[in-house]
N, CA and C of each residue as an Amber inpcrd file, in Angstrom:
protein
   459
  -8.5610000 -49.4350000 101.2180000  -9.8280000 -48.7380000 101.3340000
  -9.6380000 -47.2300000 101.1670000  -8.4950000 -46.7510000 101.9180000
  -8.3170000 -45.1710000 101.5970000  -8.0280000 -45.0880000 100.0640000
  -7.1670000 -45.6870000  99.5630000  -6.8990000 -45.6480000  98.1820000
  -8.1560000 -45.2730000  97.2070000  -9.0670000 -46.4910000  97.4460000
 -10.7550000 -46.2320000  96.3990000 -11.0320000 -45.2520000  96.9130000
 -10.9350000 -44.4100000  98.2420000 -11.8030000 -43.3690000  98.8470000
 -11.5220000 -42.3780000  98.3460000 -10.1760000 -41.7510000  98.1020000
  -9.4830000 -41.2640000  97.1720000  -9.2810000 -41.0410000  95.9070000
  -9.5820000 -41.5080000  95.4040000  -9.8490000 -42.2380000  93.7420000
 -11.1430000 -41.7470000  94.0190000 -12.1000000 -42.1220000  94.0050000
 -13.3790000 -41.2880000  93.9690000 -13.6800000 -39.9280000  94.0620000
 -12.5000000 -39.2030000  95.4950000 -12.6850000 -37.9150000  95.2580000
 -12.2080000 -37.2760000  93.9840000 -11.2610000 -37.7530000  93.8680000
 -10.2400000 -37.3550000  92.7190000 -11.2960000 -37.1350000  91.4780000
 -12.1840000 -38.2880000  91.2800000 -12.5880000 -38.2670000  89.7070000
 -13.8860000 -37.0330000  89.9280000 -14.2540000 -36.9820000  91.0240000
 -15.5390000 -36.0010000  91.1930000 -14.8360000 -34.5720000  90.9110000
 -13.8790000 -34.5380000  91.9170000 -12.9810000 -33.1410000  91.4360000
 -12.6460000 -32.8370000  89.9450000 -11.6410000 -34.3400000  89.2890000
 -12.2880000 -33.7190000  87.9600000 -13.1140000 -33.6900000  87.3150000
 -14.2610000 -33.9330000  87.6460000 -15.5260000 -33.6640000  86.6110000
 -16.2700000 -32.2070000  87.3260000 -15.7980000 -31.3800000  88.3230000
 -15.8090000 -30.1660000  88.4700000 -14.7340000 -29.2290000  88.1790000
 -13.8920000 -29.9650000  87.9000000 -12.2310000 -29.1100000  87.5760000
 -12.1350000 -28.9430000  85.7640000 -12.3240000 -30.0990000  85.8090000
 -12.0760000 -30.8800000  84.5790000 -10.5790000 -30.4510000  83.5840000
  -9.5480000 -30.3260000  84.7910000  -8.1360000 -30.2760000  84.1540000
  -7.7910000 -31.2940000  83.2280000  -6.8030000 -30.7990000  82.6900000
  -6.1940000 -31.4520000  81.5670000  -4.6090000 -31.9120000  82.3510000
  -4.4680000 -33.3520000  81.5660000  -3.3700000 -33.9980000  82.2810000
  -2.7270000 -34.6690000  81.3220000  -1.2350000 -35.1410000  81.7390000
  -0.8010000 -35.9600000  80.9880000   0.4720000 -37.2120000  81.3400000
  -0.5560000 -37.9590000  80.4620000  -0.1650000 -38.9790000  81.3630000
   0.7790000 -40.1090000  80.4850000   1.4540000 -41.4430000  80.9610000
   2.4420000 -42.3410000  80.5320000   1.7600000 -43.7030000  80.4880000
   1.9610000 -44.1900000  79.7340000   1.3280000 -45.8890000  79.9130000
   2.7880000 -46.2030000  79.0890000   2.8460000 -48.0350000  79.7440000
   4.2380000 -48.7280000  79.0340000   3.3430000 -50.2570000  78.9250000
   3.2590000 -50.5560000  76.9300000   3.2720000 -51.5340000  76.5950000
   4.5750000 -52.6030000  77.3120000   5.0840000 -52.7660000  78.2280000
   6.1210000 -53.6270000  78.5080000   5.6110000 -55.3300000  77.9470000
   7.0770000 -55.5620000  77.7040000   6.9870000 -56.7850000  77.1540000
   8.4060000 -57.5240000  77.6050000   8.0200000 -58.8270000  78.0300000
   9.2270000 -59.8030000  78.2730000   9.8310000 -60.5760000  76.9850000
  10.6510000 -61.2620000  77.1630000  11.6340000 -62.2190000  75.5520000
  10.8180000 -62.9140000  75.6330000   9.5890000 -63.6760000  76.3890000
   8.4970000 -64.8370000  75.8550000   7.5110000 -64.2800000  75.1310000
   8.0520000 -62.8520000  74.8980000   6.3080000 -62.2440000  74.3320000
   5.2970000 -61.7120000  75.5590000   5.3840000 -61.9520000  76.2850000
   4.5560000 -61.5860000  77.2280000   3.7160000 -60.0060000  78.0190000
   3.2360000 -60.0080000  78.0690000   3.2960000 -58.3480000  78.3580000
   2.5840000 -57.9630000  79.9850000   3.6980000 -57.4340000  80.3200000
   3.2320000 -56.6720000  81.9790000   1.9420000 -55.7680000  81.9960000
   1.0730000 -56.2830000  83.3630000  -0.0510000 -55.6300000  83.6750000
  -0.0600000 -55.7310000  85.0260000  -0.3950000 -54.3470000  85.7460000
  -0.8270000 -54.2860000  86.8150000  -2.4640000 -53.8870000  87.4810000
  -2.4650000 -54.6710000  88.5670000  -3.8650000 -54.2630000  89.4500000
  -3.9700000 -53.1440000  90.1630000  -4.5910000 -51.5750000  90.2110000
  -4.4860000 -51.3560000  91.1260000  -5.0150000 -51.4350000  92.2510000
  -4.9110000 -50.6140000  94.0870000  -6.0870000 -50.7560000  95.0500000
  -7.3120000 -49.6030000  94.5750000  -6.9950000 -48.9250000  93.9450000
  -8.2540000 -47.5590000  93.4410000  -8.8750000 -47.7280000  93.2000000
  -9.0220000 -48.5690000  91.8780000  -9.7820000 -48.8410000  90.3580000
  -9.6900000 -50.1000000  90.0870000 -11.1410000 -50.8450000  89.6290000
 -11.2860000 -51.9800000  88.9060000 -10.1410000 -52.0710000  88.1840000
 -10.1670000 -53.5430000  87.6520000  -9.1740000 -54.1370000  86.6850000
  -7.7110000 -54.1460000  86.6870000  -7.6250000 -54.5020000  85.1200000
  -6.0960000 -54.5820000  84.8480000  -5.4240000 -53.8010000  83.6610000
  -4.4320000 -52.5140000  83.9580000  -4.0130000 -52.0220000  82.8020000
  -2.5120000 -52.1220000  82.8040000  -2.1740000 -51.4620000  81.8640000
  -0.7470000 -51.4260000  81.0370000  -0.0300000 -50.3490000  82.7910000
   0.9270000 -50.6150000  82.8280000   1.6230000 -49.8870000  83.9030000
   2.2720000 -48.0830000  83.2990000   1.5410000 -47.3960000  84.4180000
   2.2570000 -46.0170000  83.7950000   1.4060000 -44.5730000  84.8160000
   1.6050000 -43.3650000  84.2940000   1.3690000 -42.5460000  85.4950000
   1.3120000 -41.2540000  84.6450000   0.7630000 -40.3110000  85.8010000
   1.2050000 -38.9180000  85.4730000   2.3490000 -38.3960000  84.7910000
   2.5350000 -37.5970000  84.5930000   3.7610000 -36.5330000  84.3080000
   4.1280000 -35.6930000  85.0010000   4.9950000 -35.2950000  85.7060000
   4.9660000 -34.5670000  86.4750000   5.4970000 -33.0770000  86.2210000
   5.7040000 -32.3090000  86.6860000   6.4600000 -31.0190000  86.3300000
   7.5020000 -31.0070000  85.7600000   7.9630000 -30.4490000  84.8690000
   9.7110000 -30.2160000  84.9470000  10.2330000 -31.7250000  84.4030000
   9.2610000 -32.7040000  84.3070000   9.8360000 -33.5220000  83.3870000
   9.5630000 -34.2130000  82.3960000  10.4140000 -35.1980000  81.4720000
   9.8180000 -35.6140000  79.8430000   8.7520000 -36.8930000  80.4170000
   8.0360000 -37.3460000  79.1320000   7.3540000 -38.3550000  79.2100000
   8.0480000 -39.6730000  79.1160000   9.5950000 -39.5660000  78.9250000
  10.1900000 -40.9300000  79.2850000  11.1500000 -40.6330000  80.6640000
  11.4930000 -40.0400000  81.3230000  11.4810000 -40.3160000  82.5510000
  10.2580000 -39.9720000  83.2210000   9.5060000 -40.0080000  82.4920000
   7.9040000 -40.5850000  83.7290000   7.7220000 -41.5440000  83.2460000
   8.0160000 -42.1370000  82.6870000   7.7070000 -43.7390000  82.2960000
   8.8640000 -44.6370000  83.1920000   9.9490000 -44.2540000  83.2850000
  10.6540000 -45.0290000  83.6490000  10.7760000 -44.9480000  84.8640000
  10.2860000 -43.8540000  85.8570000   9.9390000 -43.5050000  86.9350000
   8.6600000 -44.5320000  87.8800000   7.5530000 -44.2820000  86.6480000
   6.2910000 -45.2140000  87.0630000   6.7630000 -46.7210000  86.7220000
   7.5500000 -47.1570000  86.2760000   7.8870000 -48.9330000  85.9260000
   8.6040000 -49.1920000  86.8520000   9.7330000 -47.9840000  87.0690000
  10.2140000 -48.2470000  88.5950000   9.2050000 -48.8100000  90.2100000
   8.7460000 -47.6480000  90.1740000   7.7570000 -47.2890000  91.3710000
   6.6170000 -48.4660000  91.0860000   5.5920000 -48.6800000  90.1610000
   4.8510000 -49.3810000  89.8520000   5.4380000 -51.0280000  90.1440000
   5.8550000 -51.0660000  89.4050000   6.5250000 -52.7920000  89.1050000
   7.8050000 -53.2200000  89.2180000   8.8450000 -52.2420000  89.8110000
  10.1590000 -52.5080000  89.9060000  11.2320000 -52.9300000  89.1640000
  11.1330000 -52.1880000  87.9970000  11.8720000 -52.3860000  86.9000000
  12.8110000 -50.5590000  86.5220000  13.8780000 -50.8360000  87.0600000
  14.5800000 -50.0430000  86.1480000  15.6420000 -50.0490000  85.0430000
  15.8480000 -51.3710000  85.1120000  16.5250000 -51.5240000  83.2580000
  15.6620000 -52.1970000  82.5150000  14.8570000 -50.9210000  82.4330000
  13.9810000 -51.0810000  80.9350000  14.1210000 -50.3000000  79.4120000
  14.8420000 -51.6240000  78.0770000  15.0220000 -51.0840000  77.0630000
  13.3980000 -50.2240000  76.2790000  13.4370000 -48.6780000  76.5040000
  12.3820000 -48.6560000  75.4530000  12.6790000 -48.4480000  73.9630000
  12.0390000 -48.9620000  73.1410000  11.9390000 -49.0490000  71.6350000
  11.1800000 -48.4910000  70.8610000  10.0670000 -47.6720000  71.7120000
   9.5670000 -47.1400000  70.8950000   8.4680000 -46.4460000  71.3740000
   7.5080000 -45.8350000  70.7410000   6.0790000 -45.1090000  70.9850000
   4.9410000 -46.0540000  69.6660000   4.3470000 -46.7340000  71.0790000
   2.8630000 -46.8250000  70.4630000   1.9620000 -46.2920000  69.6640000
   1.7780000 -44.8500000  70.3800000   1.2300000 -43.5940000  70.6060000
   0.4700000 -42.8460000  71.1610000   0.0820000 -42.0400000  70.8830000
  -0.4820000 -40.9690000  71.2500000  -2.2450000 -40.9260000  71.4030000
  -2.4820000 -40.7800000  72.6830000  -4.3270000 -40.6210000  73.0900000
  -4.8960000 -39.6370000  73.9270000  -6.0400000 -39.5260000  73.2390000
  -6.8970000 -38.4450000  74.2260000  -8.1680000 -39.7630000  74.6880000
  -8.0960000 -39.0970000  76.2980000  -8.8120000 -39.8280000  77.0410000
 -10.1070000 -38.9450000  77.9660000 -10.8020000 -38.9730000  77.6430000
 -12.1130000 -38.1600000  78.2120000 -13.0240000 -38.8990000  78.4330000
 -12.6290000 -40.0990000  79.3890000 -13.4100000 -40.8810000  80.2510000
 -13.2050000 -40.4440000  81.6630000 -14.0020000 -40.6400000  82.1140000
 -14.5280000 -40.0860000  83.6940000 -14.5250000 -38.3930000  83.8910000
 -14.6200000 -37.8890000  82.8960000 -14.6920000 -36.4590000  82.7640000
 -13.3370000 -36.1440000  82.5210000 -12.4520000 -36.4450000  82.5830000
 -11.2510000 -36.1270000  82.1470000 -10.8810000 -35.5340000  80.8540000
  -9.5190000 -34.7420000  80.5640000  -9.4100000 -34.0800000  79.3590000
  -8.0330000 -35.1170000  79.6310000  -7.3880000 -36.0260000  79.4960000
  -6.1400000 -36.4730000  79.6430000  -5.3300000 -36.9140000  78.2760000
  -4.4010000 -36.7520000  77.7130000  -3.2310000 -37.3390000  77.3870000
  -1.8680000 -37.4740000  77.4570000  -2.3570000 -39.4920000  76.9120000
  -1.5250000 -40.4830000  77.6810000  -0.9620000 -40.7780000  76.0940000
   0.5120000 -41.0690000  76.3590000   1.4400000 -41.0090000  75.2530000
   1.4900000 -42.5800000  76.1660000   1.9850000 -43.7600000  75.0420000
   1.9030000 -45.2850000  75.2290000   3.7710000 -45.5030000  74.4540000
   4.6020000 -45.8680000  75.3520000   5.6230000 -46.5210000  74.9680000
   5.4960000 -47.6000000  74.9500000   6.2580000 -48.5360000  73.9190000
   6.3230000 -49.9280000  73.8980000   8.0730000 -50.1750000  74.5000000
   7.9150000 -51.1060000  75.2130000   9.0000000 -51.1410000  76.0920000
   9.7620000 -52.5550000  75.9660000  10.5740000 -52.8770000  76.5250000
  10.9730000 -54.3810000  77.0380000  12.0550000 -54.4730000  77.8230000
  11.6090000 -55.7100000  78.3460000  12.6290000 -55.8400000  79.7500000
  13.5140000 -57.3510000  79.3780000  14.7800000 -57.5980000  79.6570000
  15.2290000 -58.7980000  79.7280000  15.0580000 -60.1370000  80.9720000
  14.9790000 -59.4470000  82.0130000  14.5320000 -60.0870000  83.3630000
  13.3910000 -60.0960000  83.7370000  12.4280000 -61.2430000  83.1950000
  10.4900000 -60.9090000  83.4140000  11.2610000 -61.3760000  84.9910000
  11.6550000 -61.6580000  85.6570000  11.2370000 -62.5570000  87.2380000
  11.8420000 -60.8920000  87.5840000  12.0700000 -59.6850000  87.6320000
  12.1910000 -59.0290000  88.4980000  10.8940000 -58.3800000  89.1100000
   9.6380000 -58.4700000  87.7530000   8.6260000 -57.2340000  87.8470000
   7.9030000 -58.1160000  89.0860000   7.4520000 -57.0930000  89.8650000
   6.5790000 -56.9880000  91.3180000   5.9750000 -55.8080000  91.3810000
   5.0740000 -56.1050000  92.4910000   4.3130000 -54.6340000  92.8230000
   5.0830000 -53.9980000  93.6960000   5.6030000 -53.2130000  93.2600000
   6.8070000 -52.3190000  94.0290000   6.3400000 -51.2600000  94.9220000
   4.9350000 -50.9920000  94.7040000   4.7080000 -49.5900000  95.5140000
   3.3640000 -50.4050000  96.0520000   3.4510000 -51.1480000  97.2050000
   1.9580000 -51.8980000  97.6510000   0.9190000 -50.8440000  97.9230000
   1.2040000 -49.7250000  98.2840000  -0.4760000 -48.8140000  98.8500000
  -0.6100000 -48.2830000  96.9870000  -0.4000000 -48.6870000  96.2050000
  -0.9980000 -48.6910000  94.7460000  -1.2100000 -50.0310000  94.1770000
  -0.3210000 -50.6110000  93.8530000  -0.5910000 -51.5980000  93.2930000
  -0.7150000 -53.1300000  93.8320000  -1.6690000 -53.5000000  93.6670000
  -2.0250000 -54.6790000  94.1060000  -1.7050000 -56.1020000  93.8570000
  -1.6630000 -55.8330000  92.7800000  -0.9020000 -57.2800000  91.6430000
  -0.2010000 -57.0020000  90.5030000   0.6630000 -57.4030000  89.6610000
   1.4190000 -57.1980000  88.8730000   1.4160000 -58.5650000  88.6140000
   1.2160000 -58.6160000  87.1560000   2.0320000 -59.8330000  86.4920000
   2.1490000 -60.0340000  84.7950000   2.8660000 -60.9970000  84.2100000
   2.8060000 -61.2400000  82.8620000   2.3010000 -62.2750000  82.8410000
   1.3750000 -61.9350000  81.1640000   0.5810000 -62.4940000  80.5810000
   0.3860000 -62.2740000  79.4670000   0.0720000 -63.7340000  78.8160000
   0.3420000 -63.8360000  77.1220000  -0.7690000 -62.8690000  76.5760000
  -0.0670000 -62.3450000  75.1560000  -1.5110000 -61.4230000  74.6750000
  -3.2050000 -62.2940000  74.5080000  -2.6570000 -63.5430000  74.4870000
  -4.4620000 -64.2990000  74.0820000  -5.0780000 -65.2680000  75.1500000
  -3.8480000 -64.9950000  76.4460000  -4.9140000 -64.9780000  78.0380000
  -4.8710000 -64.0330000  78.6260000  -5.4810000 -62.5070000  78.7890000
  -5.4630000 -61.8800000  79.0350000  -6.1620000 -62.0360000  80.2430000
  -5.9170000 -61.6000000  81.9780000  -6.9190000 -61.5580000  82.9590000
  -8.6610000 -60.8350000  82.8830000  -8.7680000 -61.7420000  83.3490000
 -10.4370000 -61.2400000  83.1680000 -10.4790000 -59.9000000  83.6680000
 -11.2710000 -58.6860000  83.8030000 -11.0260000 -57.4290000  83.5780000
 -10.3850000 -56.5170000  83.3310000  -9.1300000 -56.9690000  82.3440000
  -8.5830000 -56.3170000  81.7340000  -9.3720000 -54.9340000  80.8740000
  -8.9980000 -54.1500000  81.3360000 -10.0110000 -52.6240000  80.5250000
  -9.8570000 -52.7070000  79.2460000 -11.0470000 -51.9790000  78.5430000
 -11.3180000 -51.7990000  77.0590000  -9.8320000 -51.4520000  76.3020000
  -9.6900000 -50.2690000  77.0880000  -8.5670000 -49.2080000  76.5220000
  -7.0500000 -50.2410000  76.5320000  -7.0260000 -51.1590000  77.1810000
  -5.4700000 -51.6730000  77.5520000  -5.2790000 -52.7860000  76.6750000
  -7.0090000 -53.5420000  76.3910000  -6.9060000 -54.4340000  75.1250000
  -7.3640000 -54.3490000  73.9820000  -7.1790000 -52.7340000  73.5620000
  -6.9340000 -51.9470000  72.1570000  -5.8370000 -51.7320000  71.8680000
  -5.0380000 -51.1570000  73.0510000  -3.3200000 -51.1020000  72.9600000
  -2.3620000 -52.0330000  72.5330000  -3.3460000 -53.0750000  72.9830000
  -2.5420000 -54.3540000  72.9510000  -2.6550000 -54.9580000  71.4870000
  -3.8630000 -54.7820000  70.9480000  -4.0570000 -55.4290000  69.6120000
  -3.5080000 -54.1900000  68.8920000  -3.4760000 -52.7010000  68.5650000
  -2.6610000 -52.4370000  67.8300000  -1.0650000 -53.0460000  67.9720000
  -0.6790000 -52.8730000  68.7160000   0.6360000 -53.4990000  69.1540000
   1.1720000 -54.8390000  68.2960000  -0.1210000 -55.7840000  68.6030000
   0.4470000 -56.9350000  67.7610000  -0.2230000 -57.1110000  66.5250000
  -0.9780000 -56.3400000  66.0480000  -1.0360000 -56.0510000  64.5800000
  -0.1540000 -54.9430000  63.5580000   1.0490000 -54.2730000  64.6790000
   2.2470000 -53.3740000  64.3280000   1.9070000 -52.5690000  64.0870000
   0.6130000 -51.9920000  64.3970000  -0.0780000 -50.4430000  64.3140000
   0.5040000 -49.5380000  65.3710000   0.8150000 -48.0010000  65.0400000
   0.9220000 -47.3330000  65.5750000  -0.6810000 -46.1560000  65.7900000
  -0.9990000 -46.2190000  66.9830000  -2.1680000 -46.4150000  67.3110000
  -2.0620000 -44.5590000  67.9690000  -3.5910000 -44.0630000  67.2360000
  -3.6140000 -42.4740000  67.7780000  -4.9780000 -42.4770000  68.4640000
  -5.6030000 -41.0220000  68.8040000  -6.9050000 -40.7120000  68.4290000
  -7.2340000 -40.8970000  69.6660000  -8.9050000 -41.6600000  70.4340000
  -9.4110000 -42.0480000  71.0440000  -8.8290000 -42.9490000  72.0300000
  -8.8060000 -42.9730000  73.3780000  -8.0480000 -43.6610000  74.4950000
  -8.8560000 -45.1430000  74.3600000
């Protein structure tokens, strides 16, 4: 409950702030094909796992930071960049750079950080959980149509 309470202030602040941010998402994917998604407690639905950036560091150790923290994965091979988005939903000025990732051990990923994430799991690209967000199953279809995907979040 504090979490959504929070999350609400947050988005009001930025739509009076309206800073610019930047942020990490990880296409992760298991050897069945499968691809990791987490729930959080904040926000509706289900997206691709990933986070801020923080000071003083690159956008792949914030990726590998948030897969840690998020879902409990730290030997994760990444392979590559998705790409690159501007996101100016909820008043936001944000971009989120999208690695495509993979892991060899799907049975390790969990919700590693419980006062965020709520559920974690893999799932094939063509059962996707029901509220899966717009933005996470655009990512996903460039992905498996081998597009490297820009522009609009």
């Amino acid at each position: 409950m504090r979490y959504r309470i929070a999350g609400r202030a947050m988005r009001l602040w930025w739509r009076m702030a309206r800073p610019r941010t930047f942020g990490v998402r990880a296409l992760l994917t298991d050897p069945a094909g499968r691809i990791a998604l987490v729930r959080h407690h904040y926000i509706a639905g289900w997206y691709l796992p990933g986070g801020g950036v923080d000071k003083n560091e690159s956008a792949e150790e914030a990726i590998r930071r948030e897969l840690a923290e998020e879902v409990g994965l730290a030997d994760v091979e990444i392979a590559g960049l998705l790409g690159v988005y501007h996101n100016r939903s909820q008043a936001k000025d944000d971009h989120v750079v999208v690695f495509v990732a993979r892991v060899a051990d799907p049975a390790a990923l969990h919700a590693a950080d419980a006062r965020e994430i709520a559920e974690a799991g893999w799932f094939a690209p063509d059962t996707l959980p029901e509220g899966t967000s717009p933005a996470t199953r655009r990512r996903i279809a460039e992905h498996l149509a081998a597009r490297q995907g820009h522009g609009v979040w």
